[in-house]
C-alpha distance (Angstrom), angle and dihedral (degrees) to the residues before:
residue distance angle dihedral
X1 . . .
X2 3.55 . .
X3 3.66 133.8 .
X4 3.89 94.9 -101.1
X5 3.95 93.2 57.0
X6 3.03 93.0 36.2
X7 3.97 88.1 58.5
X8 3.48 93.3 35.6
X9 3.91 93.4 54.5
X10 3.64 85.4 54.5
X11 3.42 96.0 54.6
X12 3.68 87.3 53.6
X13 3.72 110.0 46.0
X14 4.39 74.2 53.2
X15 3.30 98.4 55.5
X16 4.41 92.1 43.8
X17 4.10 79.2 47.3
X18 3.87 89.4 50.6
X19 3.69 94.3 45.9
X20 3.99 94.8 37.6
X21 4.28 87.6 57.2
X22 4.20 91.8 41.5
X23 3.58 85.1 60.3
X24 3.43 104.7 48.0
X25 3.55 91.4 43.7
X26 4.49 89.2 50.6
X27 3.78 82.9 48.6
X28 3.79 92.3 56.1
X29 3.26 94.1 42.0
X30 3.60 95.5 50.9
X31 4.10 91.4 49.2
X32 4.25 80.9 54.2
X33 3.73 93.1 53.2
X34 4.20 94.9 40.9
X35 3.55 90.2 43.6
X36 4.15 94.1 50.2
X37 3.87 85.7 43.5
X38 3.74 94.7 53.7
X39 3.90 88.9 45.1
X40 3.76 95.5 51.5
X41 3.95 86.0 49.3
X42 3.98 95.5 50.2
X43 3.61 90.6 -122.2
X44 3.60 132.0 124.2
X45 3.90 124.1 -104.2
X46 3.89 107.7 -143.3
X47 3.78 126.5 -146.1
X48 3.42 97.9 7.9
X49 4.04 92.8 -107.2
X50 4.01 141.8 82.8
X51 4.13 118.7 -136.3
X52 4.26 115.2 -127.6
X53 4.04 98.6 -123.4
X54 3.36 99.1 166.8
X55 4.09 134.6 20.3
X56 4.08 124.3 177.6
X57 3.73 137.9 127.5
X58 4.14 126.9 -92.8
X59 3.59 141.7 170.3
X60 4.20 117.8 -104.5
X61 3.42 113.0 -147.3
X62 3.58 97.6 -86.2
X63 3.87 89.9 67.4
X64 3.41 97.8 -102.7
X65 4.17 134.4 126.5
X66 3.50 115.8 -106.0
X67 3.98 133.0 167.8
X68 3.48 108.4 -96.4
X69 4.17 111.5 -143.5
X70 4.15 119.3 -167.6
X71 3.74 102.4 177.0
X72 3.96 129.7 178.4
X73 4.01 128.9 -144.4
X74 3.96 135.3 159.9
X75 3.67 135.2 -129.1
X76 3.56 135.3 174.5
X77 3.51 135.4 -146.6
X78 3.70 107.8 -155.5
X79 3.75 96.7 26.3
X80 4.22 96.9 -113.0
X81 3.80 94.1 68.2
X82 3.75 129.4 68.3
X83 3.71 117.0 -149.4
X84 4.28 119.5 177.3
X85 3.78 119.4 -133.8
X86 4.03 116.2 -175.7
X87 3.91 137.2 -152.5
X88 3.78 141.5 -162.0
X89 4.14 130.9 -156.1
X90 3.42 121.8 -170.4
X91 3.77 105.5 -160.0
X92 3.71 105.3 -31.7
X93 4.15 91.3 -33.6
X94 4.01 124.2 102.6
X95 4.23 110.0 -123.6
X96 3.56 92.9 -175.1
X97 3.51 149.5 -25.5
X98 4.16 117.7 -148.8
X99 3.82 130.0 -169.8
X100 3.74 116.9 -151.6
X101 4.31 103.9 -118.8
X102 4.01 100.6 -93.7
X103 3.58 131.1 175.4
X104 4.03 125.1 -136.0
X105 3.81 110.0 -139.2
């Protein structure tokens, strides 16, 4: 191997390693921000997790790219019914945070 691929291989296991902690950290975030949601609501957030439905790159406000994060996740609000609410980050920031309509029994 020379130098150059050497560096360049570098440069790309960094950038997998960058990418590979921004997602866990979005995913974590999202959880926070479904969670919160569901609590503010008086409903139940199931499993514990969200689910990454959609992944691309967008502009904030500012101009500049960011990676764009829809994500899915259920809740219910008298514990037999399932009911989905979704999320979006851009970057590191929550767009929004919808509940599915539900009704308490």
């Amino acid at each position: 191997m020379t130098l150059t691929s050497e560096i360049a291989s570098l440069l790309l296991l960094a950038g997998v390693a960058w990418f590979w902690q921004q997602a866990l950290r979005g995913k974590e975030i999202a959880r926070s921000a479904g969670k919160r949601a569901c609590d503010q609501a008086g409903v139940q957030f199931l499993d514990d997790t969200v689910e990454l439905t959609r992944l691309r790159w967008r502009r904030d406000a500012a101009g500049g790219l960011r990676i764009y994060r829809h994500y899915r996740f259920e809740f219910a609000a008298d514990g037999s019914h399932r009911f989905r609410g979704e999320l979006a980050l851009l970057g590191t920031k929550v767009q929004f945070v919808e509940l599915e309509p539900y009704r308490l029994h």
